[in-house]
Phi, psi and omega in degrees: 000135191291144177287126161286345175295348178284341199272169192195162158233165199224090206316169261226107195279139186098332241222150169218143175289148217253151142249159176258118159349296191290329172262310197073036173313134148255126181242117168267107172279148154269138185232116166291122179248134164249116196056231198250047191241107162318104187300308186181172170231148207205167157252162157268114159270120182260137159297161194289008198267307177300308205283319184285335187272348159296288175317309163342304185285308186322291119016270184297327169334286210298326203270332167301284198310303167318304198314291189278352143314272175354139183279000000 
């Protein structure tokens, strides 16, 4: 059996996440990596509640790291 801590996903080069009309499903394709050796490609389906509470966390991620970027 293969180790999954090598493993990582990477959005889906080329590719922009999708909504669904009807749900309102958001799908991130994703490309799986074991190391840099490609594995498969999958989508992340986020309800649009989960996909807004991920941008959220991104988004303070991102805005801490300017902070402490900064000069």
């Amino acid at each position: 059996m293969a180790r999954t801590s090598r493993w990582h996903a990477s959005p889906r080069r080329g590719e922009s996440p999708t909504i669904s009309s009807d749900t309102g499903e958001i799908r991130v394709p994703l490309s799986l990596f074991d190391l840099d050796a490609h594995q498969g490609d999958i989508a992340l389906v986020l309800s649009r509640r989960e996909a807004e509470t991920l941008r959220d966390s991104l988004v303070e991620q991102l805005v801490a790291k300017s902070l402490t970027d900064a000069p």
